[in-house]
DRENZARO-924662 format. One line per 4 residues: number of its first residue (from 1); their letters; for each residue x, y, z of C-alpha. Coordinates in steps of 0.1 Angstrom, whole numbers, always signed. Each point is the difference from the previous one (the first is absolute). Layout:
N
NUM	a	X,Y,Z | ...
//
This chain:
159
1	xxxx	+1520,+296,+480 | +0,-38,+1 | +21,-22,-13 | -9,-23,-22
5	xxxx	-2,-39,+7 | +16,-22,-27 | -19,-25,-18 | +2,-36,+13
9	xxxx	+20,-23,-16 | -11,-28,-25 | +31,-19,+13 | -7,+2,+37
13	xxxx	-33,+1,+4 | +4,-32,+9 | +31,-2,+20 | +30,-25,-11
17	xxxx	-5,-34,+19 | +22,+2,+31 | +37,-15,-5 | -5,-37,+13
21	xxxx	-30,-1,-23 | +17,+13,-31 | +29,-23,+8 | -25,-28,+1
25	xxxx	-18,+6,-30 | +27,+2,-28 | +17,-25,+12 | -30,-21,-2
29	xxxx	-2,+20,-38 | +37,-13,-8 | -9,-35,+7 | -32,-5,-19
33	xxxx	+14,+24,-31 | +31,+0,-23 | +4,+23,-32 | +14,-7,-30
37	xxxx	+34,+13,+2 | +5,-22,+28 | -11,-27,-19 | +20,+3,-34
41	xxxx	+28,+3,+24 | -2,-34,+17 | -8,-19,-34 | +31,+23,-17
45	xxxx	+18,-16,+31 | -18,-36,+0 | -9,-3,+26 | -20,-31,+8
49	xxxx	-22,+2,+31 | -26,+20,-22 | -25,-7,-28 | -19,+27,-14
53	xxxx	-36,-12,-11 | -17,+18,-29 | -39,-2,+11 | -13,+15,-33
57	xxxx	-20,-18,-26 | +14,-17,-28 | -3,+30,-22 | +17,+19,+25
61	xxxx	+29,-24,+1 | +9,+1,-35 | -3,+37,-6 | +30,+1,+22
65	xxxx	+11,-12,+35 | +29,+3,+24 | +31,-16,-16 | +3,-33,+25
69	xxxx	-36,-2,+15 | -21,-27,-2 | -36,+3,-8 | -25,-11,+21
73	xxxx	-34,+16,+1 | -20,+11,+28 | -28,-29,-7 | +27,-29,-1
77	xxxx	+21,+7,+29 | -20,-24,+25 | +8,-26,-27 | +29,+5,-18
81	xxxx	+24,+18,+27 | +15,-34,+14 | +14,-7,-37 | +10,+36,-11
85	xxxx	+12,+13,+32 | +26,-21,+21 | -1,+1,+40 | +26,+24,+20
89	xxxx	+0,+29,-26 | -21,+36,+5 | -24,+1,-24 | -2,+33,-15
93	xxxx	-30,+9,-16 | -11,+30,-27 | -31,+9,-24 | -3,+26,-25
97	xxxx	+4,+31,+22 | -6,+23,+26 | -39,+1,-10 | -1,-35,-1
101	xxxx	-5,-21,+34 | +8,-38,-14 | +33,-2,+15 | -18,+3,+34
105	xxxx	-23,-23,-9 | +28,-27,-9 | +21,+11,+27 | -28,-11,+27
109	xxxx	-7,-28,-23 | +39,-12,+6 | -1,+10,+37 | -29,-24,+4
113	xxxx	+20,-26,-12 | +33,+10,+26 | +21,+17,-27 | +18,+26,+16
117	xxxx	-9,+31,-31 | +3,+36,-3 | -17,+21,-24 | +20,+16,-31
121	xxxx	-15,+37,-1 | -3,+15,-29 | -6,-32,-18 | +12,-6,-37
125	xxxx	-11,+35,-11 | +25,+16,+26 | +25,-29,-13 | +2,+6,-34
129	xxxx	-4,+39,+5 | +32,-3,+20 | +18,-17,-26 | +6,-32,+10
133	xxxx	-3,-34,-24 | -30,-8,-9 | -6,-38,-20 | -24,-3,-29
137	xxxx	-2,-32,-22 | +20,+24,-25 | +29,-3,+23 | +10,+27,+29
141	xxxx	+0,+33,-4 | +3,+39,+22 | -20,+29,-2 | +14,+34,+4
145	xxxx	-1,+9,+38 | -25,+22,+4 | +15,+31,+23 | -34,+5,+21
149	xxxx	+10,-36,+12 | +37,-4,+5 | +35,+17,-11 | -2,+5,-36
153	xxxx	+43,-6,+6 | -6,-40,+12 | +21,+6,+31 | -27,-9,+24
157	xxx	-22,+27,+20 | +16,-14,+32 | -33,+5,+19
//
């Protein structure tokens, strides 16, 4: 009678990095990346050593954008980021989305320039699914947290 073998696992079949190399890589995560809660909570807070940059088009802008960001697209940072974006702050940066990779694009564009920046994951989709203010020319305004994103309660997930 034999035993049978168990199947391998799609988790491990590629062991987990050993601990110094874990430690090492999300804490090199955590210092290029923010999310949104984080976010909302230091401009709730106003707190001043940030500036969130909105990369998006124009278009993009004024469908909606994070209540307190400035906009500067990806194309115009190497030119405009001296007058928009003072010296001595972390630049925070964001796009559309998840799918979308023009955050990291303005984020290196900043970093070339000596900007200290993270990356806001999640981008303005995950900020407006979560609830938080977003600014139209029609005035500000909050969408119903969506419960695949955050607690549908407000009281924050705590994460």
């Amino acid at each position: 009678m034999s035993v049978p073998v168990p199947s391998p696992s799609a988790v491990t079949a590629v062991p987990a990095a050993r601990n110094a190399e874990a430690l090492a890589h999300f804490a090199a995560r955590l210092a290029f990346e923010t999310d949104v809660s984080d976010v909302a909570a230091d401009l709730a807070a106003g707190v001043t050593d940030i500036v969130v940059v909105d990369s998006r088009s124009r278009e993009g802008w004024e469908q909606g954008h994070v209540l307190g960001a400035v906009h500067l697209p990806t194309a115009l940072i190497a030119e405009r980021a001296r007058s928009v974006v003072p010296s001595g702050v972390t630049v925070v940066t964001y796009c559309w989305g998840p799918g979308c990779n023009g955050a990291t694009r303005a984020a290196l564009e900043l970093a070339g320039l000596g900007y200290p920046v993270k990356e806001m994951l999640g981008g303005f989709e995950y900020w407006a699914r979560e609830g938080f203010p977003v600014e139209t020319v029609a005035g500000v305004s909050r969408r119903s947290v969506d419960a695949l994103t955050a607690p549908v309660s407000g009281i924050a997930c705590a994460c």
